[in-house]
C-alpha angles and dihedrals in degrees: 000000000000109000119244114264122267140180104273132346136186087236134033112191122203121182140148139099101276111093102188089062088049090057094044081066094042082057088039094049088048096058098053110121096243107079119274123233109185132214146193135200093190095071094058096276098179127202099249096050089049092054089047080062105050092046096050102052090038084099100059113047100268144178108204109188107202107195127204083017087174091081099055101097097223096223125163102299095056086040096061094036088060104037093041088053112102110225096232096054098100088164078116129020113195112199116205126206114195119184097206141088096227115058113226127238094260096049094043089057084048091051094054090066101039131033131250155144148257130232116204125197105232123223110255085236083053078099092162090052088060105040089047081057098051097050086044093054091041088058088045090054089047098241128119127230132215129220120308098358093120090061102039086049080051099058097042097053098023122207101343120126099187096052089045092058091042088045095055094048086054087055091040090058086046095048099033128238100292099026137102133266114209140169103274079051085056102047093045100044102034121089105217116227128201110236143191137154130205092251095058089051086054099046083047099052090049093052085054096234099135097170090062088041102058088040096066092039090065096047079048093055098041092060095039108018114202089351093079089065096082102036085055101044086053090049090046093046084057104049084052088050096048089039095058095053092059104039084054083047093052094040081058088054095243109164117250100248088057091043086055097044089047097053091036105256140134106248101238091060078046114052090036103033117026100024100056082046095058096042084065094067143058124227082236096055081043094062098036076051104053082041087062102042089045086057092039084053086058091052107045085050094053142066099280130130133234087028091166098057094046080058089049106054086050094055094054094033090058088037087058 
């Protein structure tokens, strides 16, 4: 549980999957009035340097940023610094940024005596969490928006964070400080990009409709090369997975509203969506399936050529 704000602590805790927020703290961190020192993990920060530090500069009124703060081990030194520190001692405040759902140990107990936030890496289907985004960093950035400007920005730039807000300081410098940011500004200023995610080439496959499949798979490629393989053949490994329950479930002659509660799913996406998928396919042709992908995760992992085709060939062989 992350502590409710308060005015100073000796600790401020960031972690979550989502990196443009945690470098919004990282911005937000830099421009405190005492005087930043930043850090960063990834270039073999060790637990011992990082307590020098705060030692040392215990002394001046100091902000110290540690980035990539999951990859400090958190042994005995750091321990002590933390749990010896009294919560009320702000003389130096340390800001941890950690790139990872799950806190680890050290930076809990950090947190416990500090305060913090999570960052959450929403889901691409998450649509509201975007489109809230985009009219809060529009009033931040002191513009008005008409209509339906925060879903058709939306469309264009898909579930990234960092191009919708680049995209909306584009439109800002168009529009002026004060103005108003319609649809014809959208549509003029804002480059459209092709999108696709794993999970929509797998959805996509289940539903057998290869065309569309192998459609999005492309997009997909084009904007990540090889490193698309893995990320498809997991989604595609879950959707079989998912897929197999309710088709068994059906098979059993459990009613649909059961069958949604039961995976997790609101029961429009279900009934219209997930129910007629699994329909399409047998628990025998699941299992061959998940065979197949388990073996093709080897592979894409591996040293074998002509991993997109291989792809590729499971993908139509499971959409026949």
């Amino acid at each position: 549980m992350v502590p409710k704000e308060s005015t100073f602590r000796p600790f401020v805790v960031a972690f979550g999957g989502e990196d443009f927020f945690l470098d919004r703290d990282i911005e937000k961190a830099l421009q405190a009035k005492r005087l930043p020192l930043r850090l960063d993990a990834d270039d073999g920060l060790t637990d011992e340097q990082l307590v020098v530090f705060c030692e040392r500069y215990s002394e001046v009124p100091r902000v110290i940023i540690v980035d990539n703060a999951q990859k400090v081990k958190g042994d005995k030194a750091l321990r002590a610094f933390i749990e010896a520190k009294d919560i009320t001692d702000t003389s130096l405040i340390l800001v941890a940024i950690v790139r990872s759902e799950k806190l680890p140990e050290v930076w809990s107990l950090a947190l416990s005596k500090g305060k913090g936030v999570e960052r959450k890496k929403p889901k691409p289907w998450e649509t509201d969490t975007y489109t809230d985004f985009i009219r809060l960093e529009a009033t931040r950035l002191r513009v008005a928006i008409n209509g339906d400007v925060s879903t058709m920005l939306l469309q264009y730039v898909g579930p990234d964070f960092y191009r919708l807000a680049n995209e909306l300081r584009k439109l800002t410098i168009y529009v002026g400080q004060a103005g108003t940011i319609n649809k014809e500004h959208v549509s003029l200023i804002t480059t459209r990009t092709p999108k696709a995610e794993p999970y929509q080439v797998a959805e996509a496959v289940m539903a057998k409709d290869s065309r569309l499949a192998m459609n999005l798979f492309s997009v997909l490629y084009m904007n990540s090369g090889d490193d698309a393989n893995i990320p498809v053949v997991r989604a595609l490994m879950k959707q079989i997975e998912k897929t197999a329950i309710v088709r068994r479930l059906q098979d059993q002659g459990v009613n649909e509203e059961d069958i949604a509660v039961l995976i997790g799913m609101k029961l429009w996406p279900f009934k219209n969506v997930a129910a007629p998928t699994a329909r399409k396919h047998d628990l025998r042709s699941l299992v061959n399936n998940m065979g197949r992908l388990c073996k093709l995760d080897a592979d894409v992992k591996g040293p074998s050529r002509s991993k997109r085709t291989l792809v590729e060939m499971t993908m139509l062989s499971i959409a026949q």
